[in-house]
N, C-alpha and C positions, 0 to 999 in steps of 0.2 A: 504494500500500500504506500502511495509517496506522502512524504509528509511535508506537511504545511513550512514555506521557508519562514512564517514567524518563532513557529516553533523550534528551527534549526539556528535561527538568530539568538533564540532565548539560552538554549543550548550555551553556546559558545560566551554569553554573558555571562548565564551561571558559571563557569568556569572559572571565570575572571574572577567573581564574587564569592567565590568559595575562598579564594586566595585571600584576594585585597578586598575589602568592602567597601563599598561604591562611598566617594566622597559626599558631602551635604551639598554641593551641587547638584548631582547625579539625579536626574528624573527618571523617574521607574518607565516600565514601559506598557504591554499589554492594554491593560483599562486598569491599573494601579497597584496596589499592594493590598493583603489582607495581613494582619499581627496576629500572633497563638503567643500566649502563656504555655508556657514547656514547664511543668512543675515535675519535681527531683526528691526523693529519699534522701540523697546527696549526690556530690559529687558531678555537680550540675556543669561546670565546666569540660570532665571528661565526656559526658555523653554530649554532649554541644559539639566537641571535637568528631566523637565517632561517625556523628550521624554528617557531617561534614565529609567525611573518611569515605561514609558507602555513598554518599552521593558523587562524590569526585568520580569514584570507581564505574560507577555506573554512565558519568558524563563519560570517561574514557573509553566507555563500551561502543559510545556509538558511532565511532571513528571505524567500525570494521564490520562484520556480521555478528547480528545479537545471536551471545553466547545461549549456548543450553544450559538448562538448570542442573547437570552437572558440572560444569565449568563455572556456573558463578557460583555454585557452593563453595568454588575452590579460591575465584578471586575476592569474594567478598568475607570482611572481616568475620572471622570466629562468632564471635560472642553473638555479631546481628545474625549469621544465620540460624545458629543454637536456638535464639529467641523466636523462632518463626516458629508456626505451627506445622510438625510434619506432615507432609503429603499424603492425601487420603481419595480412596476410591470416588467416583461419580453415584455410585451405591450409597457409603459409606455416606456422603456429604447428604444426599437425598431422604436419609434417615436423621441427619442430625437437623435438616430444616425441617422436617414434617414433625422431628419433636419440639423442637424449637416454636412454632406454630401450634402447638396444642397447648402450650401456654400459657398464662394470664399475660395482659400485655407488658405489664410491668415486669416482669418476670423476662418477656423477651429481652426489653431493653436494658435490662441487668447483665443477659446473659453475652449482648451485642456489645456492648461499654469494655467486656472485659474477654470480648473474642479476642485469639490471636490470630492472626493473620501469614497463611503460607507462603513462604520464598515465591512461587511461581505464581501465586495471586498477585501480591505485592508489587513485583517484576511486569507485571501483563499493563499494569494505570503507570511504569515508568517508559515504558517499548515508546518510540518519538511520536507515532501514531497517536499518544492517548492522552500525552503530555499537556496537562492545562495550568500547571501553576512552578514558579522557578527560584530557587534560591535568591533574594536578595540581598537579606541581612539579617543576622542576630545579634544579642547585647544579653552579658550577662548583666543583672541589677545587682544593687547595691547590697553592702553589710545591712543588716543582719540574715536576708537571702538570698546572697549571691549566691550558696551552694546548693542553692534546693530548686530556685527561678529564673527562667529568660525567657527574652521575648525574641519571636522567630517571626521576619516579615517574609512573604512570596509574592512574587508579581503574577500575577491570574489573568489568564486571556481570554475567558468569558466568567459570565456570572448566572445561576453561581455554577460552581464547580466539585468535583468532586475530591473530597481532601482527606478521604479517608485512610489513604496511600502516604501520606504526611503524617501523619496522627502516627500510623503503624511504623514509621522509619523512628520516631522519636521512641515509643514504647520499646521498639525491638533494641533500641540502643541503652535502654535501661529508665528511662523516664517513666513516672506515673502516670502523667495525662498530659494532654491538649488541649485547650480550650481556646476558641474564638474571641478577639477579644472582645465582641457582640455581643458574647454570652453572659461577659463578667456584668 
């Protein structure tokens, strides 16, 4: 499928912005930025890094043909893939929604908050085809939560979007949640 050249521009920025973080100049681009609260156990700095780590890795991917999900088990860091949910049958998944679905609703959304999320799911909303929101920028915050809290902006190129694939890159890197900052 070819992909969109905004999406291969956004690409190449995030890159950039992984590295250097765009000066107070710098105008976003898309149709602007959204902020997430990344809350932390601790340690809020190292996962800020990691989740930096698999995204770089992942920009680096699409310089060639997207690897197979054995190959990125191999290039993407340890700990994020450990954290993915292992891979499960079409079966297997079809029983877990049909139980999921008998439910109370509250009960769904309990079980959905704290789904993990599989390597080759997660992988499928980053492929350049599917691409809708792009690293801009993070900050860690200040003492007395600098090690527990940051704020994570992305530049989104429609609205809204789907950012569930975001949410999972921070969990999977050891963070508790993500929140919108909509939501706060």
């Amino acid at each position: 499928m070819p992909v969109n050249a905004n999406v291969i521009t956004e690409i190449i920025r995030e890159r950039e912005r992984l590295t250097n973080a765009p000066s107070l100049s710098d105008e976003p681009t898309g149709i602007g930025t959204v902020r997430f609260v990344v809350s932390c156990e601790s340690n809020a700095e190292n996962i800020l890094s990691l989740a930096k780590n698999v995204l770089k890795t992942v920009d680096d991917a699409y310089d060639s043909d997207w690897p197979d999900l054995a190959s990125w088990k191999k290039i993407l860091p340890k700990i994020f893939v450990d954290n993915c949910e292992p891979e499960i049958s079409k079966r297997d998944m079809d029983h877990r929604i049909a139980y999921r679905k008998s439910l109370p609703w509250e009960e769904q959304q309990r079980l959905m908050i704290n789904e993990r999320w599989s390597l080759d799911n997660w992988l499928y909303w980053l492929e350049p085809e599917n691409r809708t929101w792009f690293w801009w920028d993070a900050v860690l915050l200040e003492e007395p939560i600098r090690d527990t809290h940051f704020i994570v902006a992305v530049v989104v190129l429609e609205w809204p979007f789907p950012w569930g694939a975001l949410k999972w890159l921070f969990k999977a890197c050891g963070a508790l949640d993500v929140v919108s900052e909509d939501d706060l």
